[in-house]
C-alpha positions, 0 to 999 in steps of 0.5 A: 392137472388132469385131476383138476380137468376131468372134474371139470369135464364131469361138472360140464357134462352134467350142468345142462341136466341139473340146469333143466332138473333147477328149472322143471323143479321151479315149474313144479313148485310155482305150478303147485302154488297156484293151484293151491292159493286162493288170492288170484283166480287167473293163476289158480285156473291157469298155473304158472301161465297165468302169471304172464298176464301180471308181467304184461300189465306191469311192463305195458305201462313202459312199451305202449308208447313206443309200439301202440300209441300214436303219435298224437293220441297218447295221454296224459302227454303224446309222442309229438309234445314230448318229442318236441320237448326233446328235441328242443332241450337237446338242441336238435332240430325242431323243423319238420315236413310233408304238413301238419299231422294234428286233427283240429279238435273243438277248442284248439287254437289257431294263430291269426297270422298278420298280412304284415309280420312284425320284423323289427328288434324289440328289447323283451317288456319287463313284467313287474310283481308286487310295484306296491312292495319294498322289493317287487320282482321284475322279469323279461320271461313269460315261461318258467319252472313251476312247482316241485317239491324236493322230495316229489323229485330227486336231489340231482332234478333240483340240482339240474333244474335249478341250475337250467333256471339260471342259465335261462334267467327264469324262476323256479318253484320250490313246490310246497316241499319248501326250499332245499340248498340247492333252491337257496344257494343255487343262483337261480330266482326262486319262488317259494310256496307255503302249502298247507302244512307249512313245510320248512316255515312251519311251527310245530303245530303246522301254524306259520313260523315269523321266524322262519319266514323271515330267513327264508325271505332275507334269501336274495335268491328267494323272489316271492312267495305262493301260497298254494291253496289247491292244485290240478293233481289233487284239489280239494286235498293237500300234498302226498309224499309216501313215506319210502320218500321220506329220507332223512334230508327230506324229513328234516327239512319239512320237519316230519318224521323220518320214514313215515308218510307226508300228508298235507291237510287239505287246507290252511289253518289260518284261512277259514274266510275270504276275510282270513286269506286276505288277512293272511296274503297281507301278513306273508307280504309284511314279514317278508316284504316281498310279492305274495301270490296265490295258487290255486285250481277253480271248481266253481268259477262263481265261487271265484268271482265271489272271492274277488269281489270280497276283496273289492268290497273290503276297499269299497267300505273302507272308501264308503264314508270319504266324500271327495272322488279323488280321496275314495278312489285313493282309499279304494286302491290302498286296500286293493294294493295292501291285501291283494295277491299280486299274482294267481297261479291257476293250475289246470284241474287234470292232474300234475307230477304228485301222487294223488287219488285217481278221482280227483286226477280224473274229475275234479277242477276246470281244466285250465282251457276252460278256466283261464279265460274266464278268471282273466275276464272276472279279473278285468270286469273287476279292474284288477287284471293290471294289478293282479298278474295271471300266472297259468299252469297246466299241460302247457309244454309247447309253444302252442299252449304256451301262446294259446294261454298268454293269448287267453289273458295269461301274463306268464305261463309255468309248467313242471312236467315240461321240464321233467321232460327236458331232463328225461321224463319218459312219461312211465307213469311211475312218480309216485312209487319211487321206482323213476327209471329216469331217476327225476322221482326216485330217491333210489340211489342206483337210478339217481345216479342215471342222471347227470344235473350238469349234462340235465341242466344245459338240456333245461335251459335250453329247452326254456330257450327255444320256448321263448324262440318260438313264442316270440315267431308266433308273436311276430307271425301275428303282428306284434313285437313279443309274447308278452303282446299277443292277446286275444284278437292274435288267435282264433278257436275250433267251434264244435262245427269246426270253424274257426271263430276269433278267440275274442268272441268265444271268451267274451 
């Protein structure tokens, strides 16, 4: 025994030396390396000291929002949205006090307040998609999941966000990764969106599948179906899943191969024309026999207006050579009700949850304040607004921005990073590396298991829930007995000499 202590004694005595001796070695060594490697210039002039400065930048992404931004400065999102969303999906207060603390910018939106408040109890109004199909969908909520791929995100982020849809009685978008289990059996209304490479109905030349869109549309989960044109993260470019993100499940289901980089080509192959997309809304909608909408982001609000107008040119030539007022007029809308979408997603042109290049994330697309009004008026100049509903997507995560785009001629508004927050985003800008350490977009085992969907999904619901809470105390503040009633007479926008101007006259 006394052996046995005074080796150990020796050892404890002479630890701390061989401690310091470990680490004045290591200094040594890093110090030798720096000097002598030629890749960085700031470690080779500054050794070992100068990697401090990669440590910082690496970890400022993480602490800048809790010791240098402020609260309503931060981007993409602030510290007051975010812990709004918080908030609201931990069912903690939302109240707060001692007066507002957002500076009015030009563009930000104001709520007409009515002399007379509406106090009444109205049931919610029932929005249709698609009437002229044999299955439209119906919905009485104006605020849901927009797109997310499976493998964007983790399987737990389905799971909770699946089951919070259900709970809230709100959709969810698969996002173009197409439909997982936990999508199709979850309970939950789904949208389904067929990107650009046709994820989960695809042939294995890319083109559409019959076969494996009928399944999937023989689904009673599955509601409609989005054809995503474009979208705000990336327009003009299709999907980025990077290839650490390609397990096996994942590979499977989009039918690509294990492990190897998932690349959506920028557009679809059926569609080269307006006559083409038309052809192929049509088509999606007869094999499927459910609504059909599209998604896109505007770069040229012109170009837009002649993609309508292609549409209402087609059923003005087919009603050309038919004599009789009231039978034109029927052939008119039997080619606006056969190959209309009867829904556009817009999505806003300043990025989203996906990886994509910086310049496009920075400078390519309208960005959905600007774009939103005025596809709302196209679509009423054309007489298409009752027949095509207006679905808007983009940065809209608060009551705020959610009335402000129903105000502006939204029927209904999404949004993905909303909910990310509600399952615990903390905006560290770390969605596309797979290192999430909130594990909403990590295919990492040990930061998944961070997440729990049963405790997530309660916190996604009730952030859904207290969205529509406040969107109906903005709507009864302003007069009228919903959300979905609010229009453009119920808001008034910040001019660049700060007045404020009825929303009705800056979007005319």
């Amino acid at each position: 025994m006394g052996i046995i202590t005074g080796f150990f004694d020796f050892i404890l005595s002479y630890l701390p030396g061989v401690i310091l001796l470990i680490f004045v070695s290591g200094l040594i060594l890093l110090y030798v390396s720096d000097r002598h490697q030629v890749d960085h210039t700031i470690r080779r002039n500054y050794p070992v000291v100068g990697r401090l400065r990669y440590m910082f930048e690496e970890m400022g992404v993480f602490f800048r929002q809790y010791f240098f931004a402020q609260d309503r400065e931060e981007m993409p999102f602030n510290r007051a949205d975010r812990t709004w969303v918080y908030q609201a999906a931990k069912q903690e207060s939302t109240l707060q006090a001692f007066g507002s603390t957002r500076l009015q910018h030009e563009g930000d939106v104001l709520f007409a307040n009515s002399v007379f408040p509406y106090t009444g109890n109205e049931e919610p109004q029932q929005q249709v998609f698609g009437p002229y199909c044999p299955n439209p969908y119906a919905t009485d909520k104006v605020f849901h999941i927009s797109g997310m791929s499976f493998g964007a995100i983790s399987k737990p982020a389905v799971k909770a966000l699946v089951a919070g849809a259900r709970e809230a009685g709100i959709w969810i978008n698969t996002g173009e990764g197409g439909a997982s289990t936990e999508h199709l059996q979850g309970g939950a209304d789904v949208v389904y969106q067929i990107g650009t490479a046709k994820y989960g109905v695809r042939n294995s030349d890319g083109s559409l599948s019959e076969e494996k869109l009928k399944v999937v549309a023989e689904n009673s989960n599955v509601k409609m179906f989005e054809i995503k044109l474009s979208q705000g993260a990336k327009p003009g470019k299709g999907g980025i899943l990077p290839a650490d993100k390609v397990t096996a499940e994942i590979a499977a289901q989009r039918g690509i191969p294990e492990g190897k980089a998932s690349i959506s080509p920028p557009t679809h192959q059926e569609i080269q024309n307006y006559d083409d997309l038309y052809n192929f809304i049509r088509h999606v909608r007869l094999v499927t026999e459910k609504p059909v909408g599209i998604k896109l982001c505007v770069g040229n609000i012109s170009e837009f207006r002649e993609m309508l107008t292609a549409l209402t040119s087609r059923a003005s030539a087919a009603a050309a050579d038919i004599a009789d007022s009231q039978s034109k007029q029927s052939a008119f809308d039997d080619v606006i009700n056969a190959y209309a979408p009867d829904f556009i997603t817009l999505d806003g042109g300043n990025g989203g949850t996906g990886a994509a290049p910086m310049s496009l994330i920075d400078a390519a697309g309208m960005n959905l304040q600007e774009s939103l009004p005025l596809v709302s008026n196209i679509l009423t100049e054309l007489n298409l607004k009752e027949r095509i509903k207006l679905v808007a997507s983009g940065k809209l995560i608060t009551p705020v921005d959610v009335a402000w785009a129903l105000c502006a001629g939204a029927d209904v508004v999404t949004t993905a990073r909303g909910f990310m927050f509600s399952l615990g985003c903390i905006q560290a800008l770390q969605c596309h590396k797979n290192s999430c350490p909130t594990g909403i977009t990590t295919h990492d085992k040990r930061l998944q298991a961070g997440l729990d969907p049963v405790n997530k999904s309660v916190r996604v619901a009730a952030y859904a829930k207290e969205m529509h809470k406040e969107l109906e105390t903005i709507a009864k503040s302003c007069g009228v007995s919903s959300p979905s009633k609010l229009s453009r007479k119920n808001a008034l926008i910040y001019t660049s000499n700060q007045h404020a101007k009825p929303m009705d006259e800056v979007y005319r």
